[in-house]
C-alpha positions in Angstrom: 12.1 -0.6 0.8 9.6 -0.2 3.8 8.5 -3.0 5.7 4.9 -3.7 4.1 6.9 -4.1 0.5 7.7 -7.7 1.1 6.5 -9.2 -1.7 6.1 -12.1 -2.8 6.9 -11.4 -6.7 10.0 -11.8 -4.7 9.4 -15.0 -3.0 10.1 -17.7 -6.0 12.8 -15.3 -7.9 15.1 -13.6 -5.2 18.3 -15.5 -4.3 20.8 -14.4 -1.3 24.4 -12.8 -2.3 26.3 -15.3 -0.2 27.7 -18.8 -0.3 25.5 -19.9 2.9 27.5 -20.4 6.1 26.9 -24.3 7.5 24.0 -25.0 8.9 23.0 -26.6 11.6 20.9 -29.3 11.2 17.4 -30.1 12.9 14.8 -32.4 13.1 12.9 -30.8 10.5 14.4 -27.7 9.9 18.1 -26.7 8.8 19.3 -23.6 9.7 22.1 -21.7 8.3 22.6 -18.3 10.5 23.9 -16.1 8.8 23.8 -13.2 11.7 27.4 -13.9 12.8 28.7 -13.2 9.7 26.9 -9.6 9.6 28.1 -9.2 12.9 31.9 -9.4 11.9 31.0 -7.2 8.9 29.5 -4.5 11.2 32.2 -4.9 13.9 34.5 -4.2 10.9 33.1 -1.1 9.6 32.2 0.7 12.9 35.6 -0.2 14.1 37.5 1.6 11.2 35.1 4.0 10.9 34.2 3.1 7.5 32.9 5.4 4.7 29.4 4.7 2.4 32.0 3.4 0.3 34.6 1.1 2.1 31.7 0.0 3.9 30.2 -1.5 1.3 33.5 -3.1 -0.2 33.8 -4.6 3.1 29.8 -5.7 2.9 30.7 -7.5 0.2 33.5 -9.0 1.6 32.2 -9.9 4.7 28.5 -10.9 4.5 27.1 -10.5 1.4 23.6 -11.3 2.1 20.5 -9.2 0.4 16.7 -10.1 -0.2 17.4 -8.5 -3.8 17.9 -10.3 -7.2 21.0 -11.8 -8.2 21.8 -8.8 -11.4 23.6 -5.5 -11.2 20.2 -4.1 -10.0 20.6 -6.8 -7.4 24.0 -5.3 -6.3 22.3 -1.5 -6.6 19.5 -2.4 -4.4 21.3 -4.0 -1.7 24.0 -0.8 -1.5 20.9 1.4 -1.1 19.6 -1.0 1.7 22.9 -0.9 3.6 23.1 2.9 3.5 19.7 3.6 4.3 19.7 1.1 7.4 23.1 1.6 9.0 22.9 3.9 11.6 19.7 1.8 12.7 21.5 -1.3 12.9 23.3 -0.1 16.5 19.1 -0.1 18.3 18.7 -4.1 16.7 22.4 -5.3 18.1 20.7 -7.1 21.1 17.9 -9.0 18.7 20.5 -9.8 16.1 23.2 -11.0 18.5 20.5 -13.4 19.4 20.6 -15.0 16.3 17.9 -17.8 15.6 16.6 -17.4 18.9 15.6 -13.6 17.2 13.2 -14.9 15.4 10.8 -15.4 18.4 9.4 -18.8 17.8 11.4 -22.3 17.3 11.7 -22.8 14.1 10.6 -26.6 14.6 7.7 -25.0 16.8 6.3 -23.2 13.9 6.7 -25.8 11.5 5.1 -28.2 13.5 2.5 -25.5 13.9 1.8 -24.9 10.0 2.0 -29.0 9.5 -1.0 -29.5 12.0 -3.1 -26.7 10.4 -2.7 -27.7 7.1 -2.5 -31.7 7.4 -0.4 -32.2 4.9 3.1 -32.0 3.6 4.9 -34.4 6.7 7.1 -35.0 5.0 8.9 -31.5 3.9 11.9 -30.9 5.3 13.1 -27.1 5.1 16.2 -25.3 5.1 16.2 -22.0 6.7 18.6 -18.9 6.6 18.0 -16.2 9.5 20.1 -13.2 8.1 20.1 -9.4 8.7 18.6 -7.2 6.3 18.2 -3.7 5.7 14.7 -3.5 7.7 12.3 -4.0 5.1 11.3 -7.1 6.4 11.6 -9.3 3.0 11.4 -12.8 4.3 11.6 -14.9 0.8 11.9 -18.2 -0.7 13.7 -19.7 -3.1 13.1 -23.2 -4.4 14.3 -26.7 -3.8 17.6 -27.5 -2.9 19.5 -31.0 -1.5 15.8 -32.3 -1.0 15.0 -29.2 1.0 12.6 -26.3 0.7 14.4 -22.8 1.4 13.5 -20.0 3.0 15.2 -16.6 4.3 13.8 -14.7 7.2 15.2 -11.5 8.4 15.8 -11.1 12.4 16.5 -7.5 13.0 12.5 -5.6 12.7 9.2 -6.7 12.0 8.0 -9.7 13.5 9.7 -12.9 12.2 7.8 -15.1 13.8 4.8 -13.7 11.8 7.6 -14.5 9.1 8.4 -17.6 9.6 5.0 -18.9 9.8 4.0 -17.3 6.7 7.0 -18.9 4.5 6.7 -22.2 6.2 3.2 -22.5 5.3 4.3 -21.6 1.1 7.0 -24.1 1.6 5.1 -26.5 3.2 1.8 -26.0 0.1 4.1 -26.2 -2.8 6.6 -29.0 -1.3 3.9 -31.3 0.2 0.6 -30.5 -0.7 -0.6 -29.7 -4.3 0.6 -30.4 -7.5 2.4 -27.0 -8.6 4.2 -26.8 -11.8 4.7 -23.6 -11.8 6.6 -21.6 -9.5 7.4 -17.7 -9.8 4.8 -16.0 -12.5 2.0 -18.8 -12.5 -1.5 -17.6 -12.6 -2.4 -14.4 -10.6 -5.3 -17.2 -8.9 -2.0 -19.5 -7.7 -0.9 -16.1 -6.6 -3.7 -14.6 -4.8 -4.5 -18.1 -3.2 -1.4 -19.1 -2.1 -0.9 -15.4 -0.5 -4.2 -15.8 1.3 -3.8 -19.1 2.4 -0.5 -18.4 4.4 -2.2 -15.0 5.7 -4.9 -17.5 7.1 -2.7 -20.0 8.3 -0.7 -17.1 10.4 -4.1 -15.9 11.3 -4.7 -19.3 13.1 -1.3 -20.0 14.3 -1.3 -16.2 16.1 -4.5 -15.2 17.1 -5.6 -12.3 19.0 -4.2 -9.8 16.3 -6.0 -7.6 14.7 -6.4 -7.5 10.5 -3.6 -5.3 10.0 -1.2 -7.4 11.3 -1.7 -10.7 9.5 -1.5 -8.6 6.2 1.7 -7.1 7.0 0.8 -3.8 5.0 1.8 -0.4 5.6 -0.4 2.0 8.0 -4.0 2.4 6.2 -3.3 0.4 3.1 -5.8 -2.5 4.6 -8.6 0.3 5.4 -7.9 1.4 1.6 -8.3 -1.8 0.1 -11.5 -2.3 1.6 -12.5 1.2 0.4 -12.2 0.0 -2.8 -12.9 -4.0 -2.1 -15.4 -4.1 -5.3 -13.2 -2.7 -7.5 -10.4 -4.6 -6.4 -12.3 -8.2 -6.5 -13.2 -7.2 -9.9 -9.9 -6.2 -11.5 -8.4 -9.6 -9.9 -11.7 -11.8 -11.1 -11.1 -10.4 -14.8 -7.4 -11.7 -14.9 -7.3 -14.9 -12.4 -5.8 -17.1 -15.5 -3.4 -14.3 -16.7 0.4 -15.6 -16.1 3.5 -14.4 -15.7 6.0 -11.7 -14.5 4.4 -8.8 -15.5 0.6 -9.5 -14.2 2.0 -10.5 -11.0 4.4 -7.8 -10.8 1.4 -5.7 -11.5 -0.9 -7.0 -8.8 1.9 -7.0 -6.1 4.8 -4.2 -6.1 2.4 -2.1 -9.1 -0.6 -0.5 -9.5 -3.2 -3.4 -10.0 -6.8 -2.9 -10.5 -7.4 0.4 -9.0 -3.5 2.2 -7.9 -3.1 0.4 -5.2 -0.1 -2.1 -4.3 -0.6 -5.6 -3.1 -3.9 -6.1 -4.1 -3.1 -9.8 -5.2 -2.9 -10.1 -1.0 -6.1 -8.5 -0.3 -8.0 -10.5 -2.7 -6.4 -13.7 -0.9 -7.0 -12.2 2.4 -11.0 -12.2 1.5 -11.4 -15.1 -1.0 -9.6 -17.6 1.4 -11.0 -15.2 4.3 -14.7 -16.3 2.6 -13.6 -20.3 1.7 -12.9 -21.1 5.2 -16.4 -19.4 6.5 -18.1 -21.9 4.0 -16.9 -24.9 5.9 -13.6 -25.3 3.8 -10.7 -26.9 6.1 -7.2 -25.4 5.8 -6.4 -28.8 4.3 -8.9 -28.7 2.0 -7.3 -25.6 0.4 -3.8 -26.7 1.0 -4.3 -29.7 -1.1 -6.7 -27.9 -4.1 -5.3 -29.0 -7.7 -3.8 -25.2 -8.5 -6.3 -26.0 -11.9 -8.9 -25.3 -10.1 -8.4 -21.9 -8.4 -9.2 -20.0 -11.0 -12.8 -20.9 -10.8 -12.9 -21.2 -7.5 -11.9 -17.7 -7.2 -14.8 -16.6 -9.4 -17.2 -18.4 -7.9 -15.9 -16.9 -4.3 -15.6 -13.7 -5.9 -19.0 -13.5 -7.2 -20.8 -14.4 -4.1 
């Protein structure tokens, strides 16, 4: 998958392949690096000169990590990864042998970062997996666990700490913030304002950026979705309190409104893009009842 396909259809549903290694605990954050573990399994392969498949057998052996979903598609997907990134994996050694310290930021740095934008949430604590993936730049999340919200951010391309920021501020929202009760396939609103909130919160937390970056798309795909902003605004106004897979799968990884992917993102970028310029506070929107974002949307949509 290329790097602007992280998505978050993803986010709520995809589970790592591996029993985590132990993690190291924090103040805030827990972090299990799993980096060492794809380290042995590279040193492995290159060192005996592995074929596609003996590498993978010792993949699976070894590390057993992938931002894919946990089915035979799952396993499919992350073999494709593998042999589509390996011979690029030698150029990231020196980031990856870094380990957390990859990701750019402190993890306890950003978090403190997305707590003082947002106001909320102090007490969410957050258990974090740096892992190597097949540089498609899927950071994810996946739920509750032991008390802890859990994320997965990959080290070796892309920009974690852009990442990192981005995931805290979902884990932060749905652990400490508003009432959710919903968590993958909710309302395309939840979707599109959870997606733009995070983009704004990164926005704020890295400045000096230009658009492009905070929404992580592939070349061009931002000057397209403003090409067809109207069109776009409308297709996403018309089905704010659809639910589900399949509408969300539609307006992230599919074709949405007008043929073009993501466009659950864009409409967040501009609708959250459009609440903060009429005095709302990042807490403000943080802490909305997800009831209310449907209308919110249409109203923001409509002016």
């Amino acid at each position: 998958m290329p790097p602007h396909s992280r998505l978050l259809i993803l986010t709520a549903l995809l589970l790592g392949l591996a029993s985590p290694a132990a993690p190291q605990s924090g103040r805030r954050v827990e972090i299990v690096d799993l980096t060492g573990r794809f380290l042995t399994f590279y040193d492995s392969a290159t060192a005996d000169a592995a074929d596609p498949g003996t590498r993978w057998q010792l993949w699976r052996r070894l590390y057993n990590f992938a931002a894919v979903p946990p089915t035979p598609f799952g396993d499919s997907l992350a073999r494709r990864l593998l042999d589509s990134a390996w011979t690029r994996y030698h150029a990231a050694l020196a980031i990856i042998k870094k380990g957390p310290a990859g990701l750019g930021i402190s993890p306890d740095s950003a978090l403190a970062r997305v707590l003082g934008l947002l106001q909320c949430g102090d007490s969410v604590k957050v258990r974090l997996t740096v892992f190597v993936g097949g540089f498609e730049g899927n950071a994810f999340a996946f739920g509750q666990r032991e008390g802890r919200s859990n994320i997965a951010v990959p080290v070796e391309a892309g920009n974690p700490a852009r990442s990192l920021l981005h995931e805290f501020t979902h884990a932060v929202q749905r652990a400490g913030c508003a009432p959710f009760r919903s968590g993958y396939g909710g309302t395309l609103a939840e979707l599109v304002v959870t997606e733009g909130l995070a983009m704004r919160v990164v926005e704020a937390a890295m400045p000096g950026h230009d658009d492009d970056f905070y929404t992580a798309a592939a070349p061009g795909w931002l000057a397209t979705a403003r090409a067809r902003r109207a069109a776009i605004l409308a297709g996403v106004r018309a089905s704010v309190e659809d639910s589900g897979a399949a509408v969300w799968g539609r307006f992230t990884f599919g074709a949405g409104a007008t043929g073009l992917s993501r466009e659950a993102y864009y409409a967040g970028w501009e609708a959250v893009g459009e609440m903060l310029r009429e005095g709302m506070s990042f807490h403000e929107i943080a802490t909305m009842n997800p009831a209310e974002y449907a209308g919110v949307l249409r109203r923001v949509i409509d002016k």
